[in-house]
C-alpha positions as CSV (number, residue, x, y, z in Angstrom):
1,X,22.6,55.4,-17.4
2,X,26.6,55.3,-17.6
3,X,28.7,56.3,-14.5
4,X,30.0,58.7,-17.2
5,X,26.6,60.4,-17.6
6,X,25.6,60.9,-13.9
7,X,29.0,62.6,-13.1
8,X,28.4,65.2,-16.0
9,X,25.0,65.6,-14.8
10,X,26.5,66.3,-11.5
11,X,29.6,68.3,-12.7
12,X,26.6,70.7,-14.0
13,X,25.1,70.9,-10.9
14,X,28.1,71.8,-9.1
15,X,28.7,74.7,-11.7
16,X,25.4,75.9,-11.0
17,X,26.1,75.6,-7.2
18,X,29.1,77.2,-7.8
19,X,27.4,80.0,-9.4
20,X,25.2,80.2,-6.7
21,X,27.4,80.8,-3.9
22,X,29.4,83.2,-5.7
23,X,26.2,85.0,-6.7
24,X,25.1,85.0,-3.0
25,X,28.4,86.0,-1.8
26,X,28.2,89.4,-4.2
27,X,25.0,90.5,-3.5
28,X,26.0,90.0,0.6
29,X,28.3,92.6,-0.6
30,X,26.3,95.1,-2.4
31,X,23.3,95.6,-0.6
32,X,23.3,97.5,2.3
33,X,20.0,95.3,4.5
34,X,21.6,93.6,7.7
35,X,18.9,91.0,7.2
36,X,19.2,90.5,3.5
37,X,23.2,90.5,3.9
38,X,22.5,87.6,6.7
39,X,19.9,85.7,4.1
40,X,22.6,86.1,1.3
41,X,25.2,84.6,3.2
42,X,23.4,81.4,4.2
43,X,22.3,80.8,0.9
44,X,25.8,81.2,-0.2
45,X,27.2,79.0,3.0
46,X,24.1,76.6,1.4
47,X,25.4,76.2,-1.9
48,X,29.2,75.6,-0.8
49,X,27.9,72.5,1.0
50,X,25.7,71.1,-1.3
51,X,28.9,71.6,-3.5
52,X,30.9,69.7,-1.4
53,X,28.1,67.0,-1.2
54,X,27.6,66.9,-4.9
55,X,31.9,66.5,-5.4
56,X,31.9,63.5,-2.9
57,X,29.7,62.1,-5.1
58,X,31.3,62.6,-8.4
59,X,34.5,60.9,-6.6
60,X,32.4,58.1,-5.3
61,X,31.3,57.3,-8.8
62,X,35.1,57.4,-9.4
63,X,34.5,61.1,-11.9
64,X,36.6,64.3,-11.1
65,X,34.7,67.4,-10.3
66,X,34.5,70.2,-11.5
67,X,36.7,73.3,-9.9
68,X,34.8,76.1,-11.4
69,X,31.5,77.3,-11.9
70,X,29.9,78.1,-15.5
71,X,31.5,80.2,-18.2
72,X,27.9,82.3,-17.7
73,X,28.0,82.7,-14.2
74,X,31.5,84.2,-14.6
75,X,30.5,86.5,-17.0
76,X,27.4,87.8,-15.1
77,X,29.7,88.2,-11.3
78,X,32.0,89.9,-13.1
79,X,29.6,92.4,-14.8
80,X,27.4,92.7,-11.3
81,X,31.1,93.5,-9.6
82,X,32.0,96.2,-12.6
83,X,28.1,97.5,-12.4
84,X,28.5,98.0,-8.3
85,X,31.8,99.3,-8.5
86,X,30.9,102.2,-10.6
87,X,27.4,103.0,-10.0
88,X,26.0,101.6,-7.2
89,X,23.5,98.6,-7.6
90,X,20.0,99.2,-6.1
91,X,18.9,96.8,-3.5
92,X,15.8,95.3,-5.8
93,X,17.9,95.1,-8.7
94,X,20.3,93.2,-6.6
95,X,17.0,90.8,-5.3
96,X,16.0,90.5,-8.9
97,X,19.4,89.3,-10.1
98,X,19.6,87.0,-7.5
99,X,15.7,85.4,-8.3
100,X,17.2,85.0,-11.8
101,X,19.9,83.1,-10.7
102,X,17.8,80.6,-8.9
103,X,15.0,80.3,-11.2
104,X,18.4,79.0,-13.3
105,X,19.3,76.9,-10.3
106,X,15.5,75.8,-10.2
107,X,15.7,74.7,-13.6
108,X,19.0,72.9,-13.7
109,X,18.2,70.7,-10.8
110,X,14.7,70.0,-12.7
111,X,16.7,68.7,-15.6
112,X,19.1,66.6,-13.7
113,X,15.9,65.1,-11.9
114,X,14.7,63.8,-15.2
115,X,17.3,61.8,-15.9
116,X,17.7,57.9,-14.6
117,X,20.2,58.4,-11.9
118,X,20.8,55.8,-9.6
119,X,18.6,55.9,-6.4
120,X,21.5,57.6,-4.3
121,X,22.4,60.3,-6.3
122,X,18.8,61.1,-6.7
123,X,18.1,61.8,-3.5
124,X,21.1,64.2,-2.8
125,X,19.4,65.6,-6.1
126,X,15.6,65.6,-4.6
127,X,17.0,66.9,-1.5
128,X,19.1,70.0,-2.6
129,X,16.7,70.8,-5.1
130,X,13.4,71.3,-2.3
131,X,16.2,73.4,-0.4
132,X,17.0,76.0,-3.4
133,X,13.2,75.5,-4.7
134,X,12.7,76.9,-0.8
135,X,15.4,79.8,-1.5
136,X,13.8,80.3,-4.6
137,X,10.1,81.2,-3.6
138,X,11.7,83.2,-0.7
139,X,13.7,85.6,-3.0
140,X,10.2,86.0,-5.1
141,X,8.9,87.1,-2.1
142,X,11.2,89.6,-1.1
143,X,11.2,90.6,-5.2
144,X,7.3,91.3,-4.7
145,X,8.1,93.4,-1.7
146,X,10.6,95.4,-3.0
């Protein structure tokens, strides 16, 4: 696999970090729990470093990261901001939108996993992708109980 390859594969993970932290950082925002406004924020404070992780190694590999996340992910903030603005955004909608976002996340990484990156990269991969896997199955949970 080119140098050229693994940085795309990584500039997409980085969008879908991106995405992420944005999407954690609005629904810290919206809903009104103390302790899912906490949960929200270290998800979000999560996805900035793996971010950061993921751009040093797009440099290393001598790519340029991406500064944005996806065209999607904008769209969808933007719409959740509008939504909450103007009607209010209950708290299990807010849990559900978040679960879609990292079944999205869950999936990306799984597709970046399949592909023959060097040892390296791999395991900043493996590693980020138990952590949102983790975040994943805990927003399911707090889906079921709300």
């Amino acid at each position: 696999m080119s140098n050229n390859e693994v940085i795309a594969i990584l500039n997409n993970l980085i969008e879908t970090c991106k995405d992420g932290q944005q999407g954690y950082r609005t629904a810290a925002e919206s809903i009104r729990s103390s302790e899912f406004r906490r949960l929200f924020n270290i998800f979000s404070q999560q996805r900035a470093q793996f971010v950061c992780e993921l751009q040093a190694e797009v440099h290393r590999l001598g790519g340029e990261p991406v500064e944005r996340g996806s065209v999607t992910g904008a769209l969808h903030h933007g719409w959740m901001d509008l939504k909450r603005k103007f009607t209010g955004v209950p708290e299990a909608s807010i849990i559900a939108e978040c679960q879609r976002g990292e079944e999205a996340a869950v999936t990306s990484y799984q597709e970046a996993l399949k592909a023959d990156m060097p040892l390296d990269v791999q395991y900043v991969a493996k590693r980020q992708y138990m952590d949102i896997k983790d975040a994943y199955d805990r927003i399911r949970i707090l889906q079921r109980a709300a």
